[in-house]
N, C-alpha and C positions, 0 to 999 in steps of 0.2 A: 464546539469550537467555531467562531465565526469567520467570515471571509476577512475579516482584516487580520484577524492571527495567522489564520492560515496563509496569507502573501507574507506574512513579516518571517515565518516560517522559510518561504520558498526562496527570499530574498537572502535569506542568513545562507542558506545552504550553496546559492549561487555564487555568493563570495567566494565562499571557503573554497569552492569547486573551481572556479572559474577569476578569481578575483573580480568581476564586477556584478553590479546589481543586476536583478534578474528584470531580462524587457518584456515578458510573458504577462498577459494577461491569465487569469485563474483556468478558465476555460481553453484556453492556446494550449497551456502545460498539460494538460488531460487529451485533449487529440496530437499533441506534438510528441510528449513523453509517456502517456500510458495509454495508448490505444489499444496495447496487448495486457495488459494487464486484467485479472480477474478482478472485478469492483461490485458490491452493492448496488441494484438497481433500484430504481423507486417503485415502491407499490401502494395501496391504499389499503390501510386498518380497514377492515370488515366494518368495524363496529363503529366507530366514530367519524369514518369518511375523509381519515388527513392521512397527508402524506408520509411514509416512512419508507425505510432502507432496507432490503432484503438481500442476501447471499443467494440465495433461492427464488425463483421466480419462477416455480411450478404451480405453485400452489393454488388452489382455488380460492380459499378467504386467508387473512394476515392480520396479527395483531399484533401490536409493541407489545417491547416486554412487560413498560410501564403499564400498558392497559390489560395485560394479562395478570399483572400480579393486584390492581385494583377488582378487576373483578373477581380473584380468589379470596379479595379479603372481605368485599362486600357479599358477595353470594356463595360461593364457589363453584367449584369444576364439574363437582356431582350430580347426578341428575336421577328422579326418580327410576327405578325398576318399571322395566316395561314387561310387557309378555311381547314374544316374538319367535315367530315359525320358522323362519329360515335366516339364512346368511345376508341376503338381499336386503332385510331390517335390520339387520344388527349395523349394516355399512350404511345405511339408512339415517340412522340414529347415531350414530358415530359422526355423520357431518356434523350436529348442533351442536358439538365442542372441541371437532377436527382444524383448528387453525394453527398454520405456522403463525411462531412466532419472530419478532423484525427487531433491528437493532441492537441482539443479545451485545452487555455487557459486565463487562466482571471485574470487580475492584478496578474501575479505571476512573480517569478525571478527565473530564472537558472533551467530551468523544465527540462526532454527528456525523451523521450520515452515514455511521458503519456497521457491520453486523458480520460474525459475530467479534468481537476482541477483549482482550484476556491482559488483566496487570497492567495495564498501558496509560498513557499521559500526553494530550494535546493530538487529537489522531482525528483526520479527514477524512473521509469514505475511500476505507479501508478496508481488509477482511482477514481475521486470521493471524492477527500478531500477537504477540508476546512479549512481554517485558521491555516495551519499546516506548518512544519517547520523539515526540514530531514527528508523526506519520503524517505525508500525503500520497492520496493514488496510490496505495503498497497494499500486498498480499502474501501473507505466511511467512512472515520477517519476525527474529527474535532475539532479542538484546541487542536493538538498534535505536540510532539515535540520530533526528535530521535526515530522513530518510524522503525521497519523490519518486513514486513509479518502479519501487525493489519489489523482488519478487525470489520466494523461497532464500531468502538470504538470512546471514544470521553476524552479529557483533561487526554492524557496519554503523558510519558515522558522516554524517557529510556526503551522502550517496545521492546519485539521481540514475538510472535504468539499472541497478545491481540486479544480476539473475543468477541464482543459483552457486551463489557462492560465500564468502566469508573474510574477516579479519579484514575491510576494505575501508580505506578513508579517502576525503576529498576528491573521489572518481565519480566518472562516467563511462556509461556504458559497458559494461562488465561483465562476461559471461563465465561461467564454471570458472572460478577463479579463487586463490586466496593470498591473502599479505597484500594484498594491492593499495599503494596512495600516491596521492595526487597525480591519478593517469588517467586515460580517457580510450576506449576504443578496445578493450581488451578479452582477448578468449582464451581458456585453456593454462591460463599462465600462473606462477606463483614465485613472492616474493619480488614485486619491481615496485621502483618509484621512479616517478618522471617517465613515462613510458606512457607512446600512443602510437596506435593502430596494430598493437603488437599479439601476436598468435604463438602459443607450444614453447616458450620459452620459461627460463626461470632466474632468479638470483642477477637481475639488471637494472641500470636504469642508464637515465636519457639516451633509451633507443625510439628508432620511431620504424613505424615499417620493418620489424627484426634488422635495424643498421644498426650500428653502434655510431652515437653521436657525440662529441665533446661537448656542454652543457651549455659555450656562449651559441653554437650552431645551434640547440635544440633547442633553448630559448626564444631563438627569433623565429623559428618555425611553431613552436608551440604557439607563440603571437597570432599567429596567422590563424593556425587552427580554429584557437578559438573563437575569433571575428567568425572564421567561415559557422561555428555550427551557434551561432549565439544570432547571426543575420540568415542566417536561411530561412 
């Protein structure tokens, strides 16, 4: 996926979340919104000298998938029988076909920069999803869709910072949570709409701060909000 899907991506989601277009540059949203998030780092194929994506950055040498399944169809993985005396050669000899491999994909469309991901469609240096659909910046997310910067979440839609939680649309910043839409600021809570900055609560909406709002009050204050965390 290229950087222009990927902004038209970020810009859709910003709507739905916030009703306006997103003022972020590509790079801004990665140190603004996923700074904690686990991501793909860039490493160098052993073998060919270009850049890819790694989950893992222990490793001593790195090969894409693509170039590990090209050298199994042209040569293979096998190597003759050696004679060898101790443990020391055997780990020896195990380097000259010991490489992780980078960018694992599986049944996906239009991935980059990620590794590994599973069933997925339109996805940005990511790691770890699942049956997901416009991934950016996210890790271990499953059956989501329009997702920025989620993390262990699952059947979210329209999310940007979701952690560790479920069933959320149109939110931000969302921690252990489920049932949550179009709210922002949220921990511990389950089932609200219209709800921001709200903690341990359940079955609400337009509160803010655990207050109970009437909807024209929390309307003009949502306004604000969102100015404040869209201009910081």
């Amino acid at each position: 996926m290229d950087t222009r899907e990927t902004m038209e991506i970020i810009n859709k989601t910003f709507i739905a979340i916030f009703g306006q277009n997103n003022p972020y540059t590509l790079e801004k949203i990665l140190s603004e919104f996923a700074f904690d998030v686990r991501l793909p780092q860039k490493v160098i194929d052993s073998v060919t000298g270009e850049e890819t994506w790694a989950s893992s950055v222990s490793s001593a040498k790195y090969i894409t998938q693509e170039n590990m399944r090209k050298h199994d169809q042209n040569k293979g993985w096998m190597i003759p029988k050696r004679n060898v005396k101790n443990l020391k050669e055997i780990l020896e000899i195990w380097k000259i076909t010991n490489y992780t491999t980078t960018q694992r994909v599986y049944d996906c469309i239009n991935v980059s920069q990620s590794d590994p991901m599973y069933t997925s469609e339109n996805v940005y240096r990511s790691t770890d999803c699942r049956k997901c659909k416009n991934v950016i910046f996210s890790d271990g997310c499953a059956g989501s869709e329009n997702i920025i910067a989620c993390q262990r979440s699952a059947t979210t839609s329209f999310g940007l910072r979701i952690a560790d939680s479920s069933d959320c649309t149109n939110s931000y910043n969302v921690i252990c949570s489920s049932k949550i839409s179009n709210s922002y600021f949220i921990q511990d809570c389950n089932n609200l709409y219209e709800c921001i900055f709200c903690s341990h609560i359940a079955n609400k909406k337009y509160c803010i701060a655990n207050m109970q709002f009437e909807k024209e009050e929390y309307d003009i204050i949502k306004k604000a909000i969102v100015k404040w965390i869209l201009e910081r």
